[in-house]
N, C-alpha and C positions, 0 to 999 in steps of 0.2 A: 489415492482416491479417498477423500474425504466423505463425503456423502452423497449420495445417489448422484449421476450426471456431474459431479463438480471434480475438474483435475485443477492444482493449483499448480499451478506454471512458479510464479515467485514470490515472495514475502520479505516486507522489508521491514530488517531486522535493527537496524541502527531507529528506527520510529520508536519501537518498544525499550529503547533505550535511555531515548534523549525526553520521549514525551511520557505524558498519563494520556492514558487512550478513556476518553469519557463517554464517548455513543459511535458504535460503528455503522455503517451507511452503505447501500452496493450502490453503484453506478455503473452503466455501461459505457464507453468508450466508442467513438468515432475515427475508424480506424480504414485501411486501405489495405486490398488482398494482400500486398506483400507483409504489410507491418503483420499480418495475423498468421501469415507463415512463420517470419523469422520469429514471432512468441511459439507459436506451437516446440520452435526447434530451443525455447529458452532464453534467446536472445535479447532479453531484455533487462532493466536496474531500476531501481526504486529509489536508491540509495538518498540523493538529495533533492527530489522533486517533491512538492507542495501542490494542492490545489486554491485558484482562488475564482471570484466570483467578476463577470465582468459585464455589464448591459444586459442582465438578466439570465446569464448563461454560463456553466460552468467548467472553465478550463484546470489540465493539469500539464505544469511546468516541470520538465529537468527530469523528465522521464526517458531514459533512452533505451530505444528500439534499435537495436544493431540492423544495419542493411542486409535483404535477405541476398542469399551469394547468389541466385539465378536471375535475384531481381531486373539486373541490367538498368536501363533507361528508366522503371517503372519507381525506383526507389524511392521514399521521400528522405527527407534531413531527418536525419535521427534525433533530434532535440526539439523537432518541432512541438508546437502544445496543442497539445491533445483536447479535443471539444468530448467531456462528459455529460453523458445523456441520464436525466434526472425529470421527476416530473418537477411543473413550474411551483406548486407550492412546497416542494422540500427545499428546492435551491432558495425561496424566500425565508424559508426556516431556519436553513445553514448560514447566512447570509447575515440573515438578525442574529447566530449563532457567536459568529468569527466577527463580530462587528465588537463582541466582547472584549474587553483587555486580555492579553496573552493567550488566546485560542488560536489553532489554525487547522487548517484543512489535512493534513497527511496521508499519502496512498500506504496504505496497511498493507494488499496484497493485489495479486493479478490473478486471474483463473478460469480455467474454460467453464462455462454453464451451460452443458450441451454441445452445440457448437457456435455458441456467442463468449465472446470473451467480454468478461464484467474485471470492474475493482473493488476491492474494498478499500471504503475512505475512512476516516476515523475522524472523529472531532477532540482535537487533543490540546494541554497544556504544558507547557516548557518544565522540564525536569532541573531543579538547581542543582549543582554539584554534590553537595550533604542529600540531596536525594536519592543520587547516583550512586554514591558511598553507599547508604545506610540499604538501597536496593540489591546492591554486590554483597555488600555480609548478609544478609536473608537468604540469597539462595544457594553463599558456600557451608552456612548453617544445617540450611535443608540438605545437600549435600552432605553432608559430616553428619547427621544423623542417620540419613540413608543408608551411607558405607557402618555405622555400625550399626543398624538393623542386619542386617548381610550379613555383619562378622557375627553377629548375634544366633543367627537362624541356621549360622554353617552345622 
């Protein structure tokens, strides 16, 4: 439990890897009783879905929603794309945003807010390799100074 009313179901962790997270954004999600069962039970991946913008409305792709197991009949396609619910002048904001060279939409995380399930989106840019390098020795740095504060403090 994060902060009052918010449980974070999942966070995607390979975004904070690959991108620079520049402004975060909630959205709510357009979802079906079952798809908000099998999240409550966890059942869901962030891993390589995007959001993009299309006819004035903003979908998120490659998001998958595991079928809920009592679902039966009622289940939809787990890979289908998901309509997020935005007001109309942020999705024109984002839009003008991602219109920029190398920005894109990425779901940062999933969470209940109450009992509405929201996302966090992120407006991010592509991480080069010597990014990713020189981001990996920063925090086994940090790390090696931590374990000897500890050994320090024993």
């Amino acid at each position: 439990m994060d902060e009052k009313g918010i449980k974070t179901v999942t966070t995607n962790k390979k975004a904070f890897h690959d991108y620079f997270v520049i402004d975060k954004f909630e959205a709510g999600i357009e979802l079906f009783g079952t798809e908000v069962k099998s999240i409550r039970q966890g059942g869901v991946n962030l891993k390589d879905s995007y959001a993009t913008v299309r006819n004035g409305e903003i979908f998120v792709l490659g998001m998958h929603i595991s079928p809920y197991e009592k679902g039966n009949i009622f289940n939809r396609d787990p890979l289908r794309d998901k309509k997020l619910l935005m007001h109309k002048r942020e999705i024109t904001r984002l839009y003008s945003l991602v219109m920029r060279e190398g920005h894109s939409l990425i779901p940062l995380s999933v969470y209940f807010k109450g009992s509405k399930v929201k996302m966090s989106l992120g407006l991010c840019k592509g991480k080069k390799l010597y990014d990713k390098r020189q981001d990996a020795a920063q925090k086994s740095a940090e790390r090696e100074i931590d374990r000897r504060l500890k050994q320090q403090s024993r």
